[in-house]
C-alpha positions in Angstrom: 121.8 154.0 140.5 125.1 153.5 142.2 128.1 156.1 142.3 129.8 154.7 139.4 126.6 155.1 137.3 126.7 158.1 138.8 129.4 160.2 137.9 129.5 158.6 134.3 126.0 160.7 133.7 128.2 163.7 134.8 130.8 162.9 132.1 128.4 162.3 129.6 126.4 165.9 130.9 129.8 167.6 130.8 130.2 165.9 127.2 127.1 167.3 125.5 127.7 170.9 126.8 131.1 171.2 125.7 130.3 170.1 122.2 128.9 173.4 121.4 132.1 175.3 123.0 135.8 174.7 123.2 137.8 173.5 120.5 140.5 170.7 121.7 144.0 170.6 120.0 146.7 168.0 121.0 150.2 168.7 119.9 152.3 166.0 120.1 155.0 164.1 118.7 156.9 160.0 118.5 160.1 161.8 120.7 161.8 165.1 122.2 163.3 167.8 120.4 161.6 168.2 117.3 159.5 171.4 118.5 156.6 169.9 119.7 156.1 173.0 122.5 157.3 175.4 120.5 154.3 175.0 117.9 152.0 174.3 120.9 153.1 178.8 121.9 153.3 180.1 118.3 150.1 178.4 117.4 148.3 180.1 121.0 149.8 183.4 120.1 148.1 183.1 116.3 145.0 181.9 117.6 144.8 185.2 119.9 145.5 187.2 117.6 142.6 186.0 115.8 140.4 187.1 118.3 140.1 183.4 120.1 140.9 183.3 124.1 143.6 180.4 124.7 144.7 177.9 127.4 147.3 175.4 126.9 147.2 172.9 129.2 151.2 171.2 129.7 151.0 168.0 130.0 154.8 167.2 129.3 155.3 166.3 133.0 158.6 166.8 134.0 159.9 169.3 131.1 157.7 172.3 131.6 158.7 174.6 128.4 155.7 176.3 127.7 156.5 178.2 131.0 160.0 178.6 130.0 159.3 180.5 127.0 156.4 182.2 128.4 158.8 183.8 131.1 156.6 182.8 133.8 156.8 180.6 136.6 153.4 178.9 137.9 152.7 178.9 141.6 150.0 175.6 140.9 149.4 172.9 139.0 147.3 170.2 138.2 147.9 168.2 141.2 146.5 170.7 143.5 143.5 170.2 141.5 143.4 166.8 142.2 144.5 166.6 145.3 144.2 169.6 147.0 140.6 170.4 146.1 142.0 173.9 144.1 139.5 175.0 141.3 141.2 175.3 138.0 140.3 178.5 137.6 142.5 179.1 140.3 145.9 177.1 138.9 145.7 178.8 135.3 148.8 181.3 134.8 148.4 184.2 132.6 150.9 184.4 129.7 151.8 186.8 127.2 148.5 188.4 125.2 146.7 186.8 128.1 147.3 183.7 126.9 146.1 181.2 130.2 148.3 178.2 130.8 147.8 175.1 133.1 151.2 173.2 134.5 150.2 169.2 134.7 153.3 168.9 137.6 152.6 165.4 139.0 149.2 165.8 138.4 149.6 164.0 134.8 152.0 161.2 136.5 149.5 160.4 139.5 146.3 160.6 136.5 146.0 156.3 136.6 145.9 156.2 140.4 142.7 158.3 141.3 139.9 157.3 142.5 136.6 157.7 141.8 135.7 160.7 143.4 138.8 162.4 142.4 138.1 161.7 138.9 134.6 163.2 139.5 136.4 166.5 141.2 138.9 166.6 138.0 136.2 166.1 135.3 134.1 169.0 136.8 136.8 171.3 137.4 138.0 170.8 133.3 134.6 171.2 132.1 135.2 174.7 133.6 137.4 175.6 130.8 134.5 175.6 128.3 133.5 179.1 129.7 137.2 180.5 129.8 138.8 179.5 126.7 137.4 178.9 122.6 140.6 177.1 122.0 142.2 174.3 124.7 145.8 173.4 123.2 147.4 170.5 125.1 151.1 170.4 125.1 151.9 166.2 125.7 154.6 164.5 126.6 157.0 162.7 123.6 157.3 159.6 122.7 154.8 156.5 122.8 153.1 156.3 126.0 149.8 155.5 128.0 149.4 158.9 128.8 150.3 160.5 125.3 148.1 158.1 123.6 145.1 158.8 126.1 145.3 162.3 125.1 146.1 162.0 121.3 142.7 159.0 121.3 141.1 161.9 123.4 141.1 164.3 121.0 139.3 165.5 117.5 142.4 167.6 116.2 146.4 166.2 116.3 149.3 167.9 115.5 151.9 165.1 114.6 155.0 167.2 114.8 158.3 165.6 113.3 161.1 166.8 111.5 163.6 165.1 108.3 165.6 163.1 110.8 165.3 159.4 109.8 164.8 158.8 113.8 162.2 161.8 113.8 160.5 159.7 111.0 160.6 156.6 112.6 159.1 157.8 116.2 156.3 159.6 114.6 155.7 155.7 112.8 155.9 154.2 116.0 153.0 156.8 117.6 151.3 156.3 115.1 151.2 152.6 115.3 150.8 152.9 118.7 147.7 155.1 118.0 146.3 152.9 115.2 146.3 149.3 117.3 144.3 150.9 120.3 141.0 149.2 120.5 139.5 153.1 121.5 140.9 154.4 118.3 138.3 155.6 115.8 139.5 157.1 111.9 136.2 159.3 112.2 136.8 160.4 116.2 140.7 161.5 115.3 142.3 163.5 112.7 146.1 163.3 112.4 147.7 166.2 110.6 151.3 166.0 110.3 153.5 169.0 110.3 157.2 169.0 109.3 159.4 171.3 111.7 162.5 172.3 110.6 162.7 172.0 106.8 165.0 173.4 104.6 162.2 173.8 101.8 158.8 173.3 100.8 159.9 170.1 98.7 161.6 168.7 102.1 158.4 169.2 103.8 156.6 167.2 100.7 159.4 164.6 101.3 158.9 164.3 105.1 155.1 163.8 104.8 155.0 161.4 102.0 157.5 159.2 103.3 155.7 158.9 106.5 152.2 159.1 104.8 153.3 156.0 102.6 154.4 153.5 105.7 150.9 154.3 107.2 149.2 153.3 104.2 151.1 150.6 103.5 151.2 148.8 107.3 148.6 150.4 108.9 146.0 150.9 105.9 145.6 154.7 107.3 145.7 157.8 105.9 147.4 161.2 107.3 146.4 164.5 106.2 149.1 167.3 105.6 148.9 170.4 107.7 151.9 173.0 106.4 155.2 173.4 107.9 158.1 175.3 109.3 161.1 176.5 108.0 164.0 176.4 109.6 164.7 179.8 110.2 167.8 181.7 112.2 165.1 183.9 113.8 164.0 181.3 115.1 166.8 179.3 116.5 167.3 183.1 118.2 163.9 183.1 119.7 164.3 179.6 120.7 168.5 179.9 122.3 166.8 183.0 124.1 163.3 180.8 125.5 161.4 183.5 123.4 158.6 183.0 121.1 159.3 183.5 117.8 155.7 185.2 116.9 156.2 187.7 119.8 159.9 188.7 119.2 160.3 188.1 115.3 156.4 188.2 113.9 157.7 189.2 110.0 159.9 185.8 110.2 159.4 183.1 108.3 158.5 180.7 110.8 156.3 183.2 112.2 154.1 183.4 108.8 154.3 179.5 108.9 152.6 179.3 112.4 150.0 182.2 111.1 149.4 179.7 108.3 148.7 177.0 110.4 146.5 178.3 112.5 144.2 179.4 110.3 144.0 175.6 108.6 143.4 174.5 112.0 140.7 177.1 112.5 139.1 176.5 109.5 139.0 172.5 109.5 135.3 171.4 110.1 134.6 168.7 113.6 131.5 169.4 113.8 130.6 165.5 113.0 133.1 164.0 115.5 133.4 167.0 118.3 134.3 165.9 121.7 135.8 167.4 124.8 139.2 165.3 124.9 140.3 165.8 128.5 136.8 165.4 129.7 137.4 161.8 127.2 140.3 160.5 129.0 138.6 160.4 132.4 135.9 159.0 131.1 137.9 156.2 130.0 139.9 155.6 132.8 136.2 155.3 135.2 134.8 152.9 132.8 138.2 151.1 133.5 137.3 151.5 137.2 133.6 151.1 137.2 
C-alpha cells in the first residue's frame, strides 16, 4: 500500500468518526459587504446559548472580522498548523461565551500548495475539532473562487447570505452557478439555504428569495430552500459601526430575534442522510488531485 493509499484510509477513518459528531455550517456569500461574518457571530452566539460549544473557523483570508467583532486578537493561525507543526488545539482563540475561533491567516492562501504529508498533519489536526466543538461554523471568503467553492462543495449545510441589491442578487447567481457546474457538486451532499440580510420587510425578504430562487430553476434546473432573514435594524448598524455583536450588546433587537430564529431552523434541519465532515472533505479532494 503506498503513502498515497495511505493517508486517503486516514481521511476516510477521520470521515466515518466525525459523522456521528460535529455539525459543519458554511456561511458564505457571491461578494463583500452583505453581512456574511456578521451572521457567521450572531448565529455562534445563538447556538451557545442553546447549550451547543462553537468554533468558527475564518477562512476570509485577508479580512479577519470575526476577530474584529469578537474584540480579540489571535496570536496563531492556521498556517502554524500547517507549517509549523502547532496542534489546533493550540491556535483556537476564546471568544465571547467561550465561543473558540480559528484565524485561516495564510494558511487558507497556501491550502493548494501542500504536500502530502502536510495535508495528512492538517487533516489529523481538524478531525480534532470533533471532540471540542458540536457546531463548526466556517466563515469564507466572498465572491466566486476555488477556495470558497471547495468549502461551500465541502459542506452539508450553506448559508447563502445576500441582500435586495440587484448586484447582491446577481453575485449570489454567479456562486451559485459556479457551485452547480462543479463536477464534485451533489443536490443530495449540499443544501443551499438562502438568507436575505438587510430587508426592509418580511415581503422584501419573499422578493429577494424568489427572484433568486426563479433564475436557479430556470438556468440551472435547481432548487434553493428559504432559511429566514434579517431586518435591517438601527441596533444593529450600532453594534456593527461599534465591531459589536448585535446578540451580545442589543439581544431584544430585532435582528437579534431573527438570528435566534435562525438558529434554531438550522438546528433542527435533519443531515443525517448526507452528513460529512466538510474541512476534512476538501483535503480529501485536493490528495485525490495529488495522488
Amino acid at each position: 500500500m503506498d503513502q498515497a493509499e495511505n493517508l486517503r484510509n486516514v481521511i476516510k477513518a477521520q470521515n466515518i468518526r466525525s459523522v456521528e459528531r460535529t455539525k459543519v455550517i458554511t456561511i458564505t456569500s457571491g461578494k463583500g459587504g452583505v453581512g456574511k461574518s456578521n451572521m457567521a457571530v450572531n448565529l455562534a452566539v445563538h447556538f451557545t446559548r442553546m447549550g451547543k460549544r462553537v468554533i468558527i473557523l475564518d477562512a476570509d483570508f485577508g479580512l479577519a472580522n470575526v476577530e474584529v467583532m469578537f474584540g480579540t486578537l489571535p496570536n496563531y493561525n492556521l498556517s502554524d498548523v500547517i507549517f509549523k507543526g502547532m496542534s489546533i488545539r493550540d491556535i483556537i482563540t476564546t471568544g465571547p461565551m467561550g465561543i473558540g475561533f480559528v484565524s485561516g491567516g495564510s494558511g487558507v492562501v497556501g491550502l493548494n500548495n501542500l504536500n502530502r504529508e502536510q495535508i495528512a498533519f492538517l487533516v489529523h489536526n481538524l478531525s480534532l475539532l470533533n471532540d471540542l466543538c458540536d457546531i463548526l461554523i466556517i466563515d469564507t471568503g466572498a465572491g466566486v473562487s476555488d477556495q470558497v467553492l471547495e468549502f461551500v462543495l465541502a459542506s452539508p449545510e450553506v448559508v447563502l447570505v445576500s441582500t435586495p441589491e440587484p448586484s447582491s442578487l446577481t453575485d449570489s447567481y454567479s456562486l451559485m452557478k459556479a457551485l452547480y457546474k462543479s463536477p464534485k457538486y451533489s443536490k443530495e451532499g449540499t443544501n443551499v439555504h438562502l438568507v436575505a440580510n438587510k430587508v426592509e420587510s418580511e415581503a422584501e425578504a419573499n422578493a429577494v428569495y424568489t427572484k433568486l430562487r426563479s433564475v436557479v430553476q430556470k438556468f440551472l434546473g435547481g432548487d434553493l430552500d428559504y432559511l429566514g432573514y434579517v431586518p435591517y435594524d438601527n441596533q444593529l448598524e450600532k453594534a456593527v459601526r461599534n465591531q459589536k455583536v448585535v446578540s451580545l450588546e442589543y439581544p431584544s433587537s430585532r435582528a437579534a430575534k431573527n438570528f435566534e430564529s435562525l438558529a434554531a431552523k438550522l438546528l433542527k434541519k435533519d443531515d443525517s442522510t448526507h452528513f460529512r465532515w466538510g474541512v476534512s472533505h476538501i483535503f480529501n479532494s485536493l490528495l485525490k488531485d495529488r495522488a
